[in-house]
C-alpha positions as a printed Julia matrix, in Angstrom:
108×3 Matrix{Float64}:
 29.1   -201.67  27.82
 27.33  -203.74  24.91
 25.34  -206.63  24.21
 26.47  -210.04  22.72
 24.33  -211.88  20.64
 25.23  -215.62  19.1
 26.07  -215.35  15.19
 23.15  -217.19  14.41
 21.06  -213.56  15.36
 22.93  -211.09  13.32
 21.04  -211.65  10.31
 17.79  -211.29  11.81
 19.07  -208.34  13.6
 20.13  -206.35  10.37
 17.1   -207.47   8.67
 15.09  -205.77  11.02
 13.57  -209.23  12.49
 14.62  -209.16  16.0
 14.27  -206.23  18.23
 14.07  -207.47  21.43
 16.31  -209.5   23.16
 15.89  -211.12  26.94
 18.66  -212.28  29.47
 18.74  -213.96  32.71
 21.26  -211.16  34.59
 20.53  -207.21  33.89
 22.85  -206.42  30.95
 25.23  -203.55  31.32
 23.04  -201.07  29.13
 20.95  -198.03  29.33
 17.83  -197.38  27.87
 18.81  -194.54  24.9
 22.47  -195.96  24.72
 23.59  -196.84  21.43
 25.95  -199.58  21.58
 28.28  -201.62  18.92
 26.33  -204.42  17.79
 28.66  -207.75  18.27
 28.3   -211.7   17.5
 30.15  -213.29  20.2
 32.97  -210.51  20.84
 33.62  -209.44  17.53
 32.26  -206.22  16.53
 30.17  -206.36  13.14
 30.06  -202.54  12.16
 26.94  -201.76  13.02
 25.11  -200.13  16.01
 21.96  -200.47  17.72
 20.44  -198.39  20.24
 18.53  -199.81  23.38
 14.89  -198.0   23.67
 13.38  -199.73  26.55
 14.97  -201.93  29.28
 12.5   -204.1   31.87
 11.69  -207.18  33.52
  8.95  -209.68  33.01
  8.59  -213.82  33.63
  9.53  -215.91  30.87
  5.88  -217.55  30.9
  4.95  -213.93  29.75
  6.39  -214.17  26.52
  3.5   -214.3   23.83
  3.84  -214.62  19.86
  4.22  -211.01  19.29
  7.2   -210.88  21.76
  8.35  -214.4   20.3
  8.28  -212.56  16.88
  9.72  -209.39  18.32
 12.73  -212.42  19.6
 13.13  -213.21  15.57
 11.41  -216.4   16.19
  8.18  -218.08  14.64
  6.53  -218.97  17.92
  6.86  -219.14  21.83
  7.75  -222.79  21.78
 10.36  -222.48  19.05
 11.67  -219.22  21.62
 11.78  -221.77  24.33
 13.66  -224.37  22.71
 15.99  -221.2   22.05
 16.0   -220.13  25.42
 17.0   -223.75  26.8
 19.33  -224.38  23.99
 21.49  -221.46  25.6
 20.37  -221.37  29.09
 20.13  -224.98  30.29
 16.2   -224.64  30.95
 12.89  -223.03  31.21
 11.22  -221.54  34.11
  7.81  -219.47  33.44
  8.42  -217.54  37.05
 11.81  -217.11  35.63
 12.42  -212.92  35.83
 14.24  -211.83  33.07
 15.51  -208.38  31.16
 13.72  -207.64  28.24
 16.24  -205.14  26.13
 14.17  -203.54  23.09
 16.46  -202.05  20.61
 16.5   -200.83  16.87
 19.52  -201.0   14.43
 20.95  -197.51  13.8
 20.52  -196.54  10.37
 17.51  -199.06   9.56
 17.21  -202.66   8.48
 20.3   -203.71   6.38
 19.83  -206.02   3.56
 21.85  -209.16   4.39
């Protein structure tokens, strides 16, 4: 089990800049697991740990969990979202994974 995240994330991850992370399907994780932390499928060394799992709509998504994303705002999050998804739907349900890096923020 593990999450994927584009390349373009990593950094943000290991800086400590994004800690949350939604997806349209229920990811194959458990809160308290720690997992390998991967761009695409390649592994990068480093570990995270999920700390909270749940659902909520897209149109939920506010600034602090657009920040929480690693983005600047809820529109630039949506662009995001449709950018890998295909579209936007505020009654859209999706999995909200919360997770820290193990060992703390990495310079990068």
């Amino acid at each position: 089990m593990t999450l994927l995240f584009k390349r373009r994330f990593i950094p943000q991850i290991l800086a400590g800049e994004k800690t949350q992370t939604r997806r349209p399907a229920r990811p194959q994780v458990k809160e308290g697991g720690t997992y390998q932390l991967r761009a695409g499928y390649a592994p990068t060394g480093h570990r995270i740990t999920v700390e909270r799992l749940f659902t909520q709509r897209l149109g939920e998504v506010g600034p602090e969990e657009a920040a929480r994303e690693g983005f600047g705002s809820v529109e630039e999050f949506a662009a995001a979202w449709v950018g890998i998804y295909g579209f936007w739907s505020p009654e859209q349900a999706v999995y909200v994974v919360e997770f820290r890096l193990e060992g703390g923020h990495r310079n990068v």
